[in-house]
C-alpha positions, 0 to 999 in steps of 0.5 A: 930214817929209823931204827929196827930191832929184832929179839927172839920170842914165843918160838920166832921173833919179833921185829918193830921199826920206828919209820922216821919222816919229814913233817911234810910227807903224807901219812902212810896206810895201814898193813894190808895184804897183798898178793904177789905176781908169783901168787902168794901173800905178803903183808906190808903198809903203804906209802903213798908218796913213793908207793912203796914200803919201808917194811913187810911180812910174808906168809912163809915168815920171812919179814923184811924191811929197808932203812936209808943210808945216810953218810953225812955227805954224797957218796957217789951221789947219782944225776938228779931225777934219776933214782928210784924208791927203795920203797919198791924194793921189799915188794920185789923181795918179799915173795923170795922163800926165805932170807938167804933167797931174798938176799941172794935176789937183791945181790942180783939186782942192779942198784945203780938207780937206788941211793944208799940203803941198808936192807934187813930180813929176818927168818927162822931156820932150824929153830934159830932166828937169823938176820941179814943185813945188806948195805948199799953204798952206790959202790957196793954191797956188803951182806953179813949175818947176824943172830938176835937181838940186833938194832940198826938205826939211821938219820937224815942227820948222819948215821954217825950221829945216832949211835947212842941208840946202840949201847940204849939198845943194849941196855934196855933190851939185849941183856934181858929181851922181851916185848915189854923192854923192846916197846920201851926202847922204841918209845924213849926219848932222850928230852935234851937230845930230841932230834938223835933219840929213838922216838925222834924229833926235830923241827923238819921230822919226827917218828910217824909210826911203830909197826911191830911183827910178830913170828911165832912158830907152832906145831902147826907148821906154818908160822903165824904171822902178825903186823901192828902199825901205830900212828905216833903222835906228836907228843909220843902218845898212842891212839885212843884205839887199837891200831889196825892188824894185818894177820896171814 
């Protein structure tokens, strides 16, 4: 459960994710680095329970980050005790070189174990920021490919039910993006529709956190890449602090 926006900015882009979750799930850690069996750095947050993550940043720029699929009823729906996190998949991933890589591994692995998900990465080439999208259904996968600004959204309720953060989406941020209208959009919230809003809530779930990465671009050649992760409160507030930053 969550939503996921991309818009272009300072010569890259920049990506926030609101992580939706059951109130009884532990608290998430941090960003911190990480370092690749192949070696190189990622950054990503810590779930404690799957011991995966839900989002997370390379050093080379390519960020990715998975959303549940969720259709309203089973599909295709696995023996039980059978499955593994999705939260492990972006670790696998991550140390791709780019998007098109990081799909082209994810099409070759075997999902049989995964329920349902939605996996996007996004990266810039040739000065222009490019986003897959892959959608698992437990019977096949479907890849498209998409330019910003771009949302995707997801609820343990059904998917269907939370597209009105699309045309919000579209409203507040696609006509005139910037970091100002995204951060908007990732803390509204509806007061009569609660439980379908951007910043949700509901008596079994709520959004838990905001992590915002930032890929900028230089003349230095490698991108500068930045994560954010903001604890969100129960009445929407921020923390009194700043939130804890993971740079590569």
């Amino acid at each position: 459960m969550c939503t996921v926006s991309i818009i272009e900015c300072s010569g890259g882009f920049r990506l926030v994710t609101n992580r939706d979750e059951k109130r009884t799930r532990p608290a998430a850690l941090a960003p911190r680095r990480h370092v690749l069996p192949e070696g190189a750095p990622a950054t990503w947050p810590v779930d404690p329970q799957g011991g995966g993550t839900w989002v997370g940043a390379s050093e080379s720029g390519l960020v990715m980050c998975v959303l549940n699929v969720n259709f309203g009823a089973a599909v295709h729906a696995p023996p039980p005790g059978t499955l593994e996190s999705r939260g492990g998949l972006i670790p696998r991933l991550i140390g791709q070189g780019d998007a098109s890589q990081a799909m082209a591994a994810l099409l070759e692995m075997d999902l049989s174990r995964f329920a349902a998900f939605r996996m996007v990465a996004a990266d810039v080439v040739q000065g222009r920021v490019r986003v897959g999208n892959a959608r698992w259904d437990r019977a096949e996968m479907r890849l498209s490919w998409h330019e910003a600004p771009v949302c995707f959204a997801s609820s343990g309720l059904g998917d269907a039910l939370v597209r009105p953060r699309l045309p919000l989406f579209e409203r507040l941020v696609a006509n005139t993006p910037s970091p100002e209208a995204q951060d908007a959009f990732h803390r509204h919230q509806w007061p009569d529709r609660q439980p379908i809003s951007v910043r949700m809530c509901r008596p079994d779930a709520r959004t838990v956190s905001i992590t915002t990465v930032e890929v900028i671009h230089g003349t230095e050649g490698r991108p500068k890449v930045n994560m954010s992760y903001e604890p969100v409160y129960e009445d929407g507030a921020r923390q009194a602090s700043p939130a804890p930053v993971a740079r590569q």
